[in-house]
Each structure stands twice: as C-alpha cells, then as structure tokens.
N, C-alpha and C positions, 0 to 999 in steps of 0.2 A: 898134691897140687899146692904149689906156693900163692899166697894169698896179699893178693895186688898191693901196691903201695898206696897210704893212707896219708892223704892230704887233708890237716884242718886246719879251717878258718875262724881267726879268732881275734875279738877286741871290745871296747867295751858299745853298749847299748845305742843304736841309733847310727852307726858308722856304714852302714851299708853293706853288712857281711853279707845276707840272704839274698841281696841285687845282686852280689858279687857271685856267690854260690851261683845261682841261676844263669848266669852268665859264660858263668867258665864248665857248668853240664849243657849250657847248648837249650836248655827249656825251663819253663815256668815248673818248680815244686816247689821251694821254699814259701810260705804265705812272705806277702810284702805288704805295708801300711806306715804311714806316715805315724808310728809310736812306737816309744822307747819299749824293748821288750817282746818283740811280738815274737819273736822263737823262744822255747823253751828248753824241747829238748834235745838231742844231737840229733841233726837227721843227713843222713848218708844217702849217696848216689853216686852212681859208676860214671865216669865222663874219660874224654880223651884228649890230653893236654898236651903240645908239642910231637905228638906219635906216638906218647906214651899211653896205656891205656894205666886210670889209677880211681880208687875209691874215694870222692870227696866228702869233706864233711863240714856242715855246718852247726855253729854252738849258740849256745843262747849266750848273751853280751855279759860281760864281766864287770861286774860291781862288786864292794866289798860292805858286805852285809853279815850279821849273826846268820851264824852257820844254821842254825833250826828253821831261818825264815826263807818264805819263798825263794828269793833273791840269792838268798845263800845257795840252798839248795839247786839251786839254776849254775852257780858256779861253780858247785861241787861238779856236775854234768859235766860242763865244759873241761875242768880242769883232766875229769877223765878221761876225756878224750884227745887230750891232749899228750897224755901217759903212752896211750896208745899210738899217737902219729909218727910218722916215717919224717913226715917236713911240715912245719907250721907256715901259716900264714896270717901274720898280727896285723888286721885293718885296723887305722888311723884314718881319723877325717882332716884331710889337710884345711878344709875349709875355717872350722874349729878350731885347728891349731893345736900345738901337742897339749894334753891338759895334766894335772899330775895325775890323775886314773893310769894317764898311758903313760909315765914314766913308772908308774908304781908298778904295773901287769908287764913291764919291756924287762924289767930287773926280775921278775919273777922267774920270765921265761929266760933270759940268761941262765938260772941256777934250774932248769929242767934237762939241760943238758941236749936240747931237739934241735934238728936241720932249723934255719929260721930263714925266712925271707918279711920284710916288711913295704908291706902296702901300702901307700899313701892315695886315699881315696876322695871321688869329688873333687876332681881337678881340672876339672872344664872350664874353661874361661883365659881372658888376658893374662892375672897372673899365678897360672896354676902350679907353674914348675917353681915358683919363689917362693908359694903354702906349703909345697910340697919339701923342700928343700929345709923346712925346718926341721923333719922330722931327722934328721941328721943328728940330732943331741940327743937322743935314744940309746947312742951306741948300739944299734945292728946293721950299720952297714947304708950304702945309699938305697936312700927309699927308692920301690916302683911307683912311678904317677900312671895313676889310672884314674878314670870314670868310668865303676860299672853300669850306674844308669846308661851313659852312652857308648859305649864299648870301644872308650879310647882306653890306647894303650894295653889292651888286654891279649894283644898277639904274641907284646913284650913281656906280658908277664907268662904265658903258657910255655914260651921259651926257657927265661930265669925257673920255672918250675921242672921242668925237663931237664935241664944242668944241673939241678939239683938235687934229684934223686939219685941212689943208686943205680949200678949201671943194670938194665933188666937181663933176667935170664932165663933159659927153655920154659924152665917150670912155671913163670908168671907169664908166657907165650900160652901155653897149655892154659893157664887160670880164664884167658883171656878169649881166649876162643872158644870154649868149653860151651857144645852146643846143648846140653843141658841144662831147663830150667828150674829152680825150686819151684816147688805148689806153691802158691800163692795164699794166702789166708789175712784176710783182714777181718780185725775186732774190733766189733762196733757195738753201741748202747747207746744208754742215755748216762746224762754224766752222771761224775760219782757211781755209776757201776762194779767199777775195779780192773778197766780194760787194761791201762799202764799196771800192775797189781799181778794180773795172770801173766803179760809178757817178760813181768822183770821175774815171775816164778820159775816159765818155765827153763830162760834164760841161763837162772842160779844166781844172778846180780842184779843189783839195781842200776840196771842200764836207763830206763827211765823215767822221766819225774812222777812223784806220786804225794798224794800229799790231803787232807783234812779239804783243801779249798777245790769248789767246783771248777769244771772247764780249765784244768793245768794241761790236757796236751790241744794244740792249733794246728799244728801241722798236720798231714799223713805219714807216720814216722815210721819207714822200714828198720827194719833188722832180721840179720840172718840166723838161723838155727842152723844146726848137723847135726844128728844123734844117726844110730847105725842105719837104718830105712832112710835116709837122706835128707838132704836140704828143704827149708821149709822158710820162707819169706814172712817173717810177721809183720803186720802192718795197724801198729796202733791208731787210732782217729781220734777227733774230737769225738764230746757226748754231742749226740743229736736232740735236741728238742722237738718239741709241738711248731711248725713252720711260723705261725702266729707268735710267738714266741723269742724268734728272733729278730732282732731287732739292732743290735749293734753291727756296722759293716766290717769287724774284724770277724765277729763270731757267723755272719755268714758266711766271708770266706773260708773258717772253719768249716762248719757245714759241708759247703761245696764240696772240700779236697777230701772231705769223710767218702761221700756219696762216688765221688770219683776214685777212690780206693775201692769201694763195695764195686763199680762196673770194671775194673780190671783184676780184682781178684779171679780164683779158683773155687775158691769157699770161702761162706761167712760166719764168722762165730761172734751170734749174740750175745753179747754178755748181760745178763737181769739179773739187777738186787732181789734174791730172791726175797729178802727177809719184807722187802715192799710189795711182791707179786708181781703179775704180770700186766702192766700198763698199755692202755692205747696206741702208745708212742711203741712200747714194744712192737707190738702185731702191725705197725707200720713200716717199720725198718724191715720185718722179716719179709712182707707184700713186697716191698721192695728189692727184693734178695730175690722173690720167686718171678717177679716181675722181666729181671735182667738176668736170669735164668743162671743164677749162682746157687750154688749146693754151698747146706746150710745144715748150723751143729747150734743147738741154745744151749749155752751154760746157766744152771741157777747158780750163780755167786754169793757168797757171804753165805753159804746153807749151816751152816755152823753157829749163825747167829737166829738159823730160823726156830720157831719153840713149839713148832707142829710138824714136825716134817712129814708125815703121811698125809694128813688133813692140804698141806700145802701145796704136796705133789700131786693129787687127785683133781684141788682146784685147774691147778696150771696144766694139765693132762684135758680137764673137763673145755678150758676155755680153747686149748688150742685144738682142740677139735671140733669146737662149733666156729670158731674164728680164723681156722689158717686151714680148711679142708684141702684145700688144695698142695698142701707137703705134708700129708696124712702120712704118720709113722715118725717124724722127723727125730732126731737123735735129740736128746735133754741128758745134758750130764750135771750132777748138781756136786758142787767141790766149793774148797773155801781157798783164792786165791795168796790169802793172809798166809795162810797154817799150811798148806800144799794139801791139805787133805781132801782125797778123791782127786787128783789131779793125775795120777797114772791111767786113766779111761779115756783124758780128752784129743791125745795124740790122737788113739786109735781112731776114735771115733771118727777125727777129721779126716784122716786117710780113708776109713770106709765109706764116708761121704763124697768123698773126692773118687773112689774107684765107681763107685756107684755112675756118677757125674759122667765117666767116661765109659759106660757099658758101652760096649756094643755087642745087637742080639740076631743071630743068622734070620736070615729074608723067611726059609721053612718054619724055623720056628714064630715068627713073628704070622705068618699066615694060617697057619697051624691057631693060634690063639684067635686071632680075627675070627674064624670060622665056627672055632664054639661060642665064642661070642655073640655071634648073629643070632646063634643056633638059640643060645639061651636066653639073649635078650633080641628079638627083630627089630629092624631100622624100623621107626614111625611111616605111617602112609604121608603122603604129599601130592595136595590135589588128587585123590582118591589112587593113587598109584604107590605101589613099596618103591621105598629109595633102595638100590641095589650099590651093594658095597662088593668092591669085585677083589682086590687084595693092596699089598699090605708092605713094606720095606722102609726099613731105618736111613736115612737120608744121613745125618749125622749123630756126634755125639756131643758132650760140652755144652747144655743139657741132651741127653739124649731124646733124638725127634723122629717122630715115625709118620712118614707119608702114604696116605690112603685114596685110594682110589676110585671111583665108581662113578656110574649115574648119577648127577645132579647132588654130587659128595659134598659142592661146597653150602649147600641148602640143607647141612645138618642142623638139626635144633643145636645149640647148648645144651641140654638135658642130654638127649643120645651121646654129644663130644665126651663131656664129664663122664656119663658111664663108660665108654670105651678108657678113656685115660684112667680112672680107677682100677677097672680092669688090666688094665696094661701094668700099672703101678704092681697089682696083687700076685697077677702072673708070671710075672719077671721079678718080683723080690727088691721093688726101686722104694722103700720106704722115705719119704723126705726129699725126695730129690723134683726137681719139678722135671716134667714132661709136658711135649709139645708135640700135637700132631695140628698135622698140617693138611689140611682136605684140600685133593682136587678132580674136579669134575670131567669126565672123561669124554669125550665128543662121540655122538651117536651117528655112524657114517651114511646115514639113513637122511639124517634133522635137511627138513628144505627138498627132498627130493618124491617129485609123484608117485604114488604107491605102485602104478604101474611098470617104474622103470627101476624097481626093484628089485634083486635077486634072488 
C-alpha cells in the first residue's frame, strides 16, 4: 500500500500555520491562541485538497536557537518533517512583511531540494495583494495570498497544491480508501510522566519533543505505527492536572484536546511516574477512561528508577483495588521508556485490552451465567416481593454491555448491579475492561386489569 502524499506546513512563529492547517483538513485540531509558539510538535492529519486525498502536517515555527534549547529543539521537529515531505508549504505573514527569519528559513529550503509552494498569509483587507506581493524577493516563485482566518483564497491554494504533486496512482487509490481502521490508543498522564518518551520508543526515533521542561506537548499528536499484527494510531496528549490547577487558557485548551483524544480512542494507556506512585490525579484520568467506557492498560514508567520495586508494586496493586474496583484485574506494565526496558509486554498488553473491549459472548452462554448467578446470590426483596430477573443478551460491544431483563429490573439496588457486573467480569475472563449492563423492566400483562378478567 503506497503511503499518501505528505504536505507540510511551515514558517516561522506566529504566521498562522495551525489557522492554516485547520483550514485546509476541513476542522478544528490544531490548538490556536493568540502566542508565539503554541505548536510544538509535528501533528499530522489526513485531509482532501483539490481531489486529491494527502497527509497534512503541521510544524512548530521556526527560529534559530541553540540546538539543546527548547526552541531548538522544536526546529529540529519541524526541520524533520520537512525531510520527509512530498511538497512544502512556507507560511509568511504578508501583514509583517517579509523579515530576515523568512529570507533566512526561504534560502534554507532552497538547499532541501523539496516541491515548494509559498504562502502569503493575513491578507485580508484593501491592500492585501501589495503585502503580499512583497514576498516576491524570496526567490520562490509568486506568492499565494490567502487568509486562513477567513478562508479567502484557500480554493486557490487547494488547486496550486494539487498541480503540484505528483501524478496519483492505484496504489495511493487503494491507501485511500482502505476501509481499515488502526486501534486507536491514546497516552495520557500527568505531565512529566514520559508519554512523548514511550512513543518516540516505540516508534525507534525521536519523532517527538521531549525534554527536562513540563507540559512540552499541547496538541493531541497522532502518529502511526505498523509492526506485523497491524496498524496502531498513537495519540500523544498534554499532561493533565488537578482541574484547579489549570489556569492558563492555552493549557486548558490542552487539557481539552487531551480528554477529547481519551473519548475517541480505542484504548487508554496511563502513563504513571512510577518512581512518584500513584497520584489522585492518576485514579482520575483512569475514572475517566472507565467512565467513557475506554479499555485501559497503566504503564509504571521510569521503574528503573524505582529502588523498591516489590514494596512499590504491592502499594499500586493495594491502591488500585480499593480505588478503581470497578476495572478490577486491569493490565500494569511497569518498563522504563528511557532504556526500552520491559517495553516488549506493552504492545501485547494493549491488544489484549482492546480484544477484551470487543468480546462478544453468545446470548446461551450469557443466560447460562445469569442463572447461577441468581442461583448463588438471589435478587433482594422489594416491598416484600423478589425482584425476578428473567434473562439475559449482550446488546453490544466497544465496552462490552449486557441487557437484562425482568420484573421491576430497573429498581435493582447498586449493591445487586455491582455483584452481577463483577460476576460477569470473573465469568467471562473481562479483567480491566469496563462493563455495562443495562436493566430493563419488563411489563406485566396483567398491571391495571381486574383480577376477574384474568386468564
């Protein structure tokens, strides 16, 4: 399967790459804020430009900084991803006027030897084609004027991007339509966990940013895997905090696009400093997980740095069974994302969590278990009467949920639900996965009619 054509976006800090990105995929992912910087690392999305179907990407802005420093490091990113693209796209703010950053980064990309087209962005107004028109002394050609804020000119540019790729062929038809999804997996924590850490491991490169300082990714940044069992969607996030906590309105936009990776994942993979334990803020994010009924794997990270590791794992074993009953069994892999060590368990793991995720368990069998169930624990009286539970059928999967039926089902305690659900958990081999059953109350053909007109 030939693998799409790879469009990035690229220029320096503040030019409107992420307006533009979001513009040209058709929807809101990129974070956007009135500050220089707010991308960091490469984040990719499939969009369809002129007809063509192609993978875009957007970079964190180009400055020229000491390579060790953040900033550096942020254009190390970008510049990677530039190695890799089929056709660039170098945003200039016309409004700003060319500055030397952008003659210095237009000459760079000259000697990259990449398709180029140049962007001239923020061009709305009286004289936008005469801001625009400067960018002419670039040497790449006449600029496009656009405004992605407003989505002028951006028909014109979907066109010039379509002219400018190669011509397409069966095989990137086949990529394109390809009704196969990857699993889904988003890693989430609190910051400083090591979530960027595990996905540039398992990757084998430092795709991206990591680094000593808190809260380095913003986005929700996909990236694809392949290994022989298939495609696998990683989905890096910000670190989540204590809600209290946040307080800047870039870092809750982070937040948000985190929580909104965790509700369209397939599965969640906690990541916990192990060498810190198991946090409040942990056992919230995981709530959360079981909450929107995501199959869920906790890595203990940095265990390499931990200096008890029995004592440690006993704790975090003891806490997450008085505090997460409800994914009782759940998978804990403990690896050190630094060193790769213990990192061949967490694939499987997340696959077995994800097969789990999609059980489905025959209607007999599931009846069959209800029935010793009763047998062994009887439904409580109600207004001095037994609640009669009559049977039993899995409605779906994706968490897997079982609908039960009986007299006055929906008037089950809590207490009886939990036992059935544990039950169902132990019966069927669902450790960690959550389950949902769903009670309903069956009509008594009798209810309202005179005992004499009975049958």
């Amino acid at each position: 399967m030939s693998a799409l054509p790879r469009i990035v976006v690229i220029g320096r800090p503040n030019v409107g790459k992420s307006t533009l990105f979001n513009r040209l995929v058709g929807r809101r992912i990129a974070l956007i804020a009135d500050l220089p910087g707010v991308t960091r690392d490469a984040l990719e999305a499939p969009a369809r430009l002129g007809g063509r179907e192609v993978t875009l990407v957007d970079t964190a802005g180009l400055e020229e900084s000491a390579p060790d420093s953040l900033s550096g490091r942020m254009r190390a990113g970008a510049e990677a991803a530039v190695a890799r693209a089929d056709l660039v796209l170098l945003v200039v703010d016309a409004r700003a006027g060319i500055t030397p950053a952008d003659a210095h980064f237009a000459a760079w990309l000259r000697r990259q030897g990449r398709k180029l087209l140049l962007v001239a962005n923020k061009t709305e107004g009286r004289f936008a084609n005469a801001e625009a028109m400067e960018a002419f002394r670039l040497g790449l050609g006449a600029p496009i004027a656009v405004s992605a804020e407003h989505g002028e000119g951006i028909a014109d540019l979907m066109r010039r991007i379509s002219e400018a790729l190669p011509a397409a062929d069966a095989a990137e038809g086949d990529a394109a339509s390809d009704p196969e999804s990857p699993l889904r997996l988003a890693i989430l924590g609190r910051p400083n966990a090591g979530k960027s850490t595990l996905i540039n491991r398992l990757l084998g490169e430092a795709r991206l940013l990591t680094g000593p300082e808190p809260g380095l990714t913003r986005d929700a940044v996909p990236v694809l895997l392949q290994d022989d069992l298939g495609a696998i969607q990683l989905i890096d996030t910000a670190g989540l905090r204590r809600r209290a906590r946040i307080e800047a309105a870039l870092e809750k936009l982070a937040a948000s696009a985190a929580i909104g990776a965790l509700r369209r994942a397939d599965v969640v993979a906690l990541v916990i400093d192990a060498a810190l334990g198991l946090h409040d803020q942990d056992l919230q994010i995981a709530r959360l997980a079981e909450e929107e009924g995501r199959a869920l794997v906790i890595v203990l990270n940095k265990w390499d740095a931990v200096a008890t590791p029995e004592a440690t794992r006993r704790a975090i074993a003891d806490r997450l069974e008085t505090s997460l009953a409800q994914l009782r069994g759940v998978a804990t892999i403990p690896l050190s994302a630094a060193t790769g060590a213990g990192l061949a368990r967490f694939l499987p793991a997340v696959r077995r969590a994800y097969a789990l995720w999609n059980r489905r368990i025959g209607t007999s069998e599931i009846n069959r278990w209800l029935e010793a169930a009763l047998t062994r624990n009887p439904p409580p009286l109600l207004d001095g009467r037994r609640l009669k539970l009559r049977y039993a059928t899995q409605a779906s999967t994706r968490p897997p949920t079982v609908v039960l039926f009986g007299g006055r089902a929906d008037r089950l305690p809590d207490s009886y639900r939990r036992y059935l659900i544990n039950s169902l958990r132990e019966t069927f081999d669902l450790p960690g996965t959550p389950v949902r059953l769903d009670l309903r109350a069956t009509r008594n053909p009798y209810d309202g009619k005179p005992r004499e007109n009975r049958a």
